[in-house]
N, C-alpha and C positions, 0 to 999 in steps of 0.2 A: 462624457469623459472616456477615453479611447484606453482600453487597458493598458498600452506599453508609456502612458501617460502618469499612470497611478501610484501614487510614493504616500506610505503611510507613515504614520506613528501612532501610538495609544490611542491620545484622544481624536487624529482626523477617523482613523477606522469607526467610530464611534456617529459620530458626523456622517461618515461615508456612507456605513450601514442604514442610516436614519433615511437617503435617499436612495434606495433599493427599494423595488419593488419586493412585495412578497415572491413573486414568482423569480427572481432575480436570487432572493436568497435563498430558496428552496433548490434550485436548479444547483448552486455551488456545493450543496450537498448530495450530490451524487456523482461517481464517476460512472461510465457507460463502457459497454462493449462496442468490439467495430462491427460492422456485419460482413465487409467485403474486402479490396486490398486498395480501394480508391473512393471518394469521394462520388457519395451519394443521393438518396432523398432522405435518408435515414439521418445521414451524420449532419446534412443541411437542418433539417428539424429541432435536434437536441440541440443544435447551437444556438439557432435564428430563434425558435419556439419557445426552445427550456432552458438557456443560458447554462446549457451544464458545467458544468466544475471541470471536467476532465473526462478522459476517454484511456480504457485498459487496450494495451493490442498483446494478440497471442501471434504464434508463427504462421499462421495461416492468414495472419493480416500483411505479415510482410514477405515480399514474394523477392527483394532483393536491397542493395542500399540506396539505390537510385530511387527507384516503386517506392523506398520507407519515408526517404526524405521531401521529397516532391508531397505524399499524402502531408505527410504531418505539416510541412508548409502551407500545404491548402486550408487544412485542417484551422493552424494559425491565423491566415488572412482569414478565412469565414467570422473566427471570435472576435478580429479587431474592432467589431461595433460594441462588443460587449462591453462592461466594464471591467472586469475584472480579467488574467491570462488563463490560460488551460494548463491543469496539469495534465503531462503525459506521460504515461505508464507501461512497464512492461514486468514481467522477469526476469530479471538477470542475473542468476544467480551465481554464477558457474558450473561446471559439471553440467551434469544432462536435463539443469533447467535451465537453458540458455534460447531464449527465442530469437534474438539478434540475426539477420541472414547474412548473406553473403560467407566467401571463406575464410572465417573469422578464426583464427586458432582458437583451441577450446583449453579454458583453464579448469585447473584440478577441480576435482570434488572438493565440498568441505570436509569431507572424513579425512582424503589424503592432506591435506591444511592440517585441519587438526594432529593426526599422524605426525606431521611436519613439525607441530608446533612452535612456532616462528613467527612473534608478535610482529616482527616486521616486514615479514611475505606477508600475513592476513593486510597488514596495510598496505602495502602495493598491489596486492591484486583488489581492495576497494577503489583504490584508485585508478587503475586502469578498469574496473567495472563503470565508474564515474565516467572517464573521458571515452569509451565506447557508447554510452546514451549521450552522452552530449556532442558526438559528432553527426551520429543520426538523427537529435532534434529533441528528446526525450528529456523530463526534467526530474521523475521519481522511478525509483527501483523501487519495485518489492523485494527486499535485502540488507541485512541479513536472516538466515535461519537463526533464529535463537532455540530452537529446542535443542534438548537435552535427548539423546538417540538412547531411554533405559531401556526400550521393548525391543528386543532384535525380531520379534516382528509385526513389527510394524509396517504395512504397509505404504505408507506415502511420506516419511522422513527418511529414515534409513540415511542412505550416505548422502542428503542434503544437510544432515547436522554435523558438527562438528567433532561431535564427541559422544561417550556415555557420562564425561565427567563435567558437571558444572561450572566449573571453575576455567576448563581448556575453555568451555563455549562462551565465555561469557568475555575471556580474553580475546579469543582472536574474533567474535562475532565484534566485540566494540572496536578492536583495529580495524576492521574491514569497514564497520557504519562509517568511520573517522573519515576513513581512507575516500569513502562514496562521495562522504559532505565535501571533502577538501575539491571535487571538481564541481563543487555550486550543483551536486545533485542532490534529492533528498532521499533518504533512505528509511524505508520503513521497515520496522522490527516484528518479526512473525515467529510463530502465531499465537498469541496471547490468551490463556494464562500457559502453555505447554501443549504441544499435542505429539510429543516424543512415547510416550506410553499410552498409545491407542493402538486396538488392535483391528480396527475397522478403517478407512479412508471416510472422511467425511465429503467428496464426491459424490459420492454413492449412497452414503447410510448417518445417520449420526452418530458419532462413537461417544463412547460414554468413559469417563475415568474416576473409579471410586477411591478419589482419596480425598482424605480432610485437609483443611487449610495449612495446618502443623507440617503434615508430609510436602506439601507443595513449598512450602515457605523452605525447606532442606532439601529441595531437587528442582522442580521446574522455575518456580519465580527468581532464584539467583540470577540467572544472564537476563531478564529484563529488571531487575530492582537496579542491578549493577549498568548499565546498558542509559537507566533512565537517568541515576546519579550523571553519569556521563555524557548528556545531551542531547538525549534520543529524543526525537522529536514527531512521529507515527509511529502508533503503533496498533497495527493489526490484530484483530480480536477470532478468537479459532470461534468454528462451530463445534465446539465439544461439552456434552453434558457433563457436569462435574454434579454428584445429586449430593453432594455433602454441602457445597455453597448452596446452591439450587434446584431444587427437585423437578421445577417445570421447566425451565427456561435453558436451551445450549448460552456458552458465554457471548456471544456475539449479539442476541438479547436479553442479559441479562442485567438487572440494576445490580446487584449482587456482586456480580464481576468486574462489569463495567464501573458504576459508582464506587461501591463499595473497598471493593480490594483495589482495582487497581488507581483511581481517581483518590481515593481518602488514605487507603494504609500504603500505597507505595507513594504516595504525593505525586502523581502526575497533570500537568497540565497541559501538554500539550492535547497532537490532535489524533482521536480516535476512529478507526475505522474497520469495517467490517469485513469481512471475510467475502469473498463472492457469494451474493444471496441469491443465486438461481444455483447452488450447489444441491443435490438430493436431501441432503441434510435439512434443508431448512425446508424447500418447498415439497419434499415429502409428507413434512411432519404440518406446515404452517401455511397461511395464505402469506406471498412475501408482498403486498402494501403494507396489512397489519403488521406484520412481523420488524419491515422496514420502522413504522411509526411505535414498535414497543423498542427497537431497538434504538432510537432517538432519545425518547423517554428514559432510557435503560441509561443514556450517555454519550452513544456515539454520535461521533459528527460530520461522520465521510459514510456513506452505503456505497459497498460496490457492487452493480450490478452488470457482471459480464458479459454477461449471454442477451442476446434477445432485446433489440428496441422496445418491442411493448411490454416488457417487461420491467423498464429503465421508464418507459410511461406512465405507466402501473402504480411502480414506487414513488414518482413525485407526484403523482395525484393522490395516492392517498397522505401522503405529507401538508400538500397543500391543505386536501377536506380535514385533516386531522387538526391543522391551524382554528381552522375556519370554523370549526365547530366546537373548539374551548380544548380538544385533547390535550391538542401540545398549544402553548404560550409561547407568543412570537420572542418573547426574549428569553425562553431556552434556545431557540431558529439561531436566534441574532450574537447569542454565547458560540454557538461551532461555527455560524459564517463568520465571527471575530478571528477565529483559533485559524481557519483557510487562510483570511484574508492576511493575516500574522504570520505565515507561513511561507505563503505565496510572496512577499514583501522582503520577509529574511533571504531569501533564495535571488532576489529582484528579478524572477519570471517573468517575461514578457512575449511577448507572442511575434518574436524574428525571426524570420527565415533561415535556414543554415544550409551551408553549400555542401557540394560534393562532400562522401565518406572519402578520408584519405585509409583505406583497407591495409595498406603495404606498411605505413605507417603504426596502425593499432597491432599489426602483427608484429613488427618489430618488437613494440616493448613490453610482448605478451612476451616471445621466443629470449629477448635478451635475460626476463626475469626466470622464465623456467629452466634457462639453462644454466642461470648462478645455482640452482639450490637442485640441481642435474633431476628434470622430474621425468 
């Protein structure tokens, strides 16, 4: 069955998953970095080899919007033996995480949004975030920010959040996910449980935040409790050690966090995913196969590994031996490729080709909306 063939409900996914290979479902749980700006032996492999799931690109993948669409079309046609579509990913956040090329007019920060605050600007500019990845090919933002900006220093939030107030973030971060969904994109909610009050970059180091669950439950977990009430559907897990839930584990492996808080006391079902695990944070502290398969066990059901094919290697081999040798049970495997394939189905991804970027066009209805609200 040819992925752009594949139409679910409950129980065919159920049926569907039963004729997967193992290495079929293991492969959907991962997304991959790109290595280059074109189609190679690399991205041939993870498709042809490891059926992966999906592929993250950063701005050094994409060198313009002709170079971005033509990849991700290739990218497409390679998965069409798969079964299942590719999610494709980037950042797009606005403000100065914007990896998109070409001369794309650049929309505000989320601090000036916030500033703004104007539930119905955050929705239009989700919306025009939406139809800027879906003219290039793209089907998931990593977007919105939902932290809460309490550390003014913090290095790696700062003016990607919306606010220092919970309540502003929580408002316009859910107009803007609305806004994402309303163009058939997915949007995933970062970075889970808060990484607004860290005073390290988890790039680099793992940062650690000493508060109790009582404190988070009154600042950081408001815009994803509220966020998830309202149909969030990914949601990204930080690497941040929180040693009052868990002493060993940052939350991105943690059962604690993952199961615990945000799977049983925020009632979350949808789909969990992980923070980039070739971040310092993790393969500092951790071997990332092991860490990939505690993080499985932990809950999640998406591993993102950006950087580095062998390293995208690495992690589904040890998922697979971790299968194979009684770690992990293939019907926890077969609970998050359900949650993908549920996912992937809602969204009705399919692996089409999409023509020319109309540029002149997405700068229109950036310039027409910035200049209603004179930015």
């Amino acid at each position: 069955m040819e992925s752009d063939n594949c139409q679910f409900d409950e129980q065919s996914a159920s049926a569907f998953i039963e004729r997967m290979s193992l290495s079929e479902k293991i492969g959907q749980m991962v997304i991959a970095g790109i290595s280059g700006t074109a189609m190679g032996e690399q991205e041939n492999s993870l498709v042809d080899d490891y059926h992966i799931g999906g592929f993250i690109f950063y701005a050094k993948n994409l060198e313009s919007p002709e170079q971005t669409s033509i990849f991700l079309n290739q990218l497409k046609a390679e998965n069409k033996k798969n079964k299942l579509p590719l999610l494709l990913s980037v950042d797009q956040e606005g403000g100065r995480i914007s990896r998109l090329p070409g001369d794309i007019v650049k929309l505000p920060s989320n601090k000036w949004i916030g500033q703004l605050d104007k539930s119905d600007f955050s929705h239009r500019v989700g919306e025009i975030l939406g139809k800027e990845l879906n003219e290039f090919g793209f089907n998931m933002n990593f977007a919105p920010v939902l932290d809460v900006n309490s550390n003014p220093d913090n290095p790696v939030i700062g003016d990607r959040s919306y606010s220092d107030d919970p309540k502003i973030v929580s408002k316009l971060g859910i107009q803007t996910m609305k806004g994402i969904q309303s163009k058939q994109v997915i949007p995933v909610i970062k970075h889970f449980p808060g990484h607004g009050d860290t005073s390290v970059d988890s790039h680099y180091q793992l940062p650690k935040v000493n508060k109790t669950l009582q404190q988070l439950e009154k600042l950081e977990l408001i815009p994803f409790r509220r966020a998830i009430d309202q149909g969030a559907e990914v949601v990204m897990i930080a690497h941040i050690l929180l040693p009052h839930l868990d002493e060993t584990y940052p939350a991105s492996i943690s059962k604690k966090v993952i199961t615990d808080l945000l799977r049983n006391r925020l009632d979350y079902d949808g789909l969990v995913m992980t923070d980039d695990m070739t971040m310092e944070a993790i393969i500092d502290n951790f071997e990332i196969g092991q860490a990939s398969v505690d993080s499985v066990l932990a809950g999640s059901d998406v591993i993102l590994v950006a950087h580095d094919y062998q390293k995208a290697v690495r992690v589904i081999d040890a998922l697979r031996t971790a299968v194979e040798n009684g770690e992990i049970s293939e019907k926890r495997i077969n609970e998050s490729v359900k949650r993908i394939i549920r996912l992937k189905q809602q969204y009705g991804l399919k692996d089409d080709p999409v023509n020319k970027v109309d540029i002149t066009s997405l700068n229109q209805s950036i310039n027409t909306l910035l200049n209603k609200y004179d930015q």
